[in-house]
C-alpha positions in Angstrom: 0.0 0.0 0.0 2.6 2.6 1.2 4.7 1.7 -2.5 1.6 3.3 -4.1 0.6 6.0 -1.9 2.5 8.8 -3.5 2.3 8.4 -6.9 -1.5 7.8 -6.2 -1.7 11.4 -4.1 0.5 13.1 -6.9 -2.3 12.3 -9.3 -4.7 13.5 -7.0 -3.5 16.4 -6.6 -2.7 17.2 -10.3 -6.6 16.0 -10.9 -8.1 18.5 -8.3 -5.6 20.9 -9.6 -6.7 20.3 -13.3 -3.5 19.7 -15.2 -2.3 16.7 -16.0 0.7 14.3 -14.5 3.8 16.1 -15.6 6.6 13.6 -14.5 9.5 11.9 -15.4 10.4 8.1 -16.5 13.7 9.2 -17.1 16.8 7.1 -15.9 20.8 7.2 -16.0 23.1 4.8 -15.9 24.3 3.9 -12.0 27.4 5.8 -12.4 25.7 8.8 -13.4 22.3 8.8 -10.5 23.7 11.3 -7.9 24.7 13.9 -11.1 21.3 13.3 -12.3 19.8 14.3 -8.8 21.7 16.9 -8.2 20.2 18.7 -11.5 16.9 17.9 -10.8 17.3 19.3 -7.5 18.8 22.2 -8.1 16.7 23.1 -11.5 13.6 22.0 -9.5 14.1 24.4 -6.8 15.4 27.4 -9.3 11.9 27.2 -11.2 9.5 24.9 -9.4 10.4 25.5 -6.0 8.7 23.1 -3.0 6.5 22.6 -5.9 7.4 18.6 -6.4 8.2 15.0 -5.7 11.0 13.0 -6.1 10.2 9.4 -5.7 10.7 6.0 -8.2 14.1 3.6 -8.0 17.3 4.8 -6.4 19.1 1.6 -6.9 18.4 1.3 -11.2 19.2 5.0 -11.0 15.4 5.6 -12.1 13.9 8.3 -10.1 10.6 9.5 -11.0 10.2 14.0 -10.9 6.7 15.0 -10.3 6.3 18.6 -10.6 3.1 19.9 -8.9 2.1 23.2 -10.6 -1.3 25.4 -9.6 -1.2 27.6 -12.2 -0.7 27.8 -15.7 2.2 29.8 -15.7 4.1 27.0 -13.5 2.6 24.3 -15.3 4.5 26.1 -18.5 7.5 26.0 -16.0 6.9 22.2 -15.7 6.6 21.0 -19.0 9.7 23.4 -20.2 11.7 21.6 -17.7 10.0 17.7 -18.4 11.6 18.1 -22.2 15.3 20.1 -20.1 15.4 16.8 -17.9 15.0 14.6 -20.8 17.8 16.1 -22.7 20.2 16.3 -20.0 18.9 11.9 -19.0 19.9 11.6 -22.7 23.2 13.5 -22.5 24.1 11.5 -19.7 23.7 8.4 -21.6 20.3 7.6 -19.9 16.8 7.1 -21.3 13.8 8.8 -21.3 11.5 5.7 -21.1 12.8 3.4 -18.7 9.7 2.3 -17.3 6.0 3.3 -18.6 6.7 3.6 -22.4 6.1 7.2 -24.2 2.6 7.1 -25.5 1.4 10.0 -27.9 1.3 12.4 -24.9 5.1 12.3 -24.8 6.3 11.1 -28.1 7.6 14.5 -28.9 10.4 13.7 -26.2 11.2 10.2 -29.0 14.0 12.5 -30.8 15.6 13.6 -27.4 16.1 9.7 -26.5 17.9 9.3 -30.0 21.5 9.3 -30.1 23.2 10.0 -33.1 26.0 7.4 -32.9 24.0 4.9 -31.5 26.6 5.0 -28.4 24.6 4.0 -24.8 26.0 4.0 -21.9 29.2 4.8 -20.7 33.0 3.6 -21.7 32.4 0.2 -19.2 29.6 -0.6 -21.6 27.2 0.8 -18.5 23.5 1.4 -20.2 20.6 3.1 -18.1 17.4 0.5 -18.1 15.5 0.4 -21.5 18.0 3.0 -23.5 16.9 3.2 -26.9 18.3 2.3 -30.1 19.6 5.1 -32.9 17.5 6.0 -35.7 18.1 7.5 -38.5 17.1 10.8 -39.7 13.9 10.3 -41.8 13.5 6.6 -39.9 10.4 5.8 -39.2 9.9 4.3 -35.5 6.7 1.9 -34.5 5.4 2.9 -31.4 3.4 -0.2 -30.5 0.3 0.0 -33.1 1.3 -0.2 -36.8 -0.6 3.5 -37.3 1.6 4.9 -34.8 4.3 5.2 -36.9 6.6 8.3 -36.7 9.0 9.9 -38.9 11.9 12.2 -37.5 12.9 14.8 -40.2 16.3 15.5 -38.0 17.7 14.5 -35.0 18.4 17.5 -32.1 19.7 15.0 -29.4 23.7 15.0 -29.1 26.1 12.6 -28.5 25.8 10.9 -25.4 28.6 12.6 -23.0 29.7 9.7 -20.7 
């Protein structure tokens, strides 16, 4: 029960609030978790500040950012900073579905998780749970259904700085 409790009241809260769930699935490899912290931390409490949880899975270096906004101006705060994080997971060598997938709400972050050389992980051969593959500008990626089909004109992620 308790496993569940804060997820559950984060969603609550964004219900009552009337936005939706802006959080992360974003994870780093285990050599890169406290650096990864420290951003969101810092980042979080420069723009969003007292206004989230940090919960998810310290130990696959897998934490899950819930930023709480309860306006409109902080919830255009929050997502500006859910596409930052997921560039700097990427640049780290992480991904930015480790756990729960994209789905269309948060395919636009697909190009971010791309990296250009294909390289994941760092120079022990380290990957962060469920990295991505690299795609090809003009690839097409399936996203689960066959219609759901995306094509990528260009790639803005960069090489993976391990």
């Amino acid at each position: 029960m308790f496993r569940h409790a804060t997820p559950e009241l984060v969603v609550e809260t964004m219900r009552q609030r009337g936005f939706m769930n802006m959080g992360t699935d974003y994870a780093v490899p285990l050599s890169r978790d406290c650096e990864m912290l420290i951003y969101y931390r810092q980042r979080l409490e420069e723009e969003l500040p007292a206004h989230y949880a940090i919960f998810g899975h310290l130990g696959d270096a897998h934490l899950h950012v819930n930023m709480l906004p309860a306006t409109e101006a902080e919830a255009a705060t929050a997502t500006r900073l859910l596409r930052e994080f997921a560039t700097h997971a990427v640049r780290l060598c992480g991904t930015v579905s480790a756990e729960h997938g994209l789905g269309t709400r948060k395919a636009a972050l697909l190009p971010a998780s791309i990296c250009r050389t294909g390289h994941r992980g760092d120079a022990a051969g380290e990957a962060a749970p469920g990295s991505t593959m690299a795609v090809g500008a003009g690839d097409s990626v399936w996203c689960g259904r066959p219609r759901n089909s995306l094509k990528f004109p260009s790639l803005t992620s960069e090489k993976c700085n391990a």
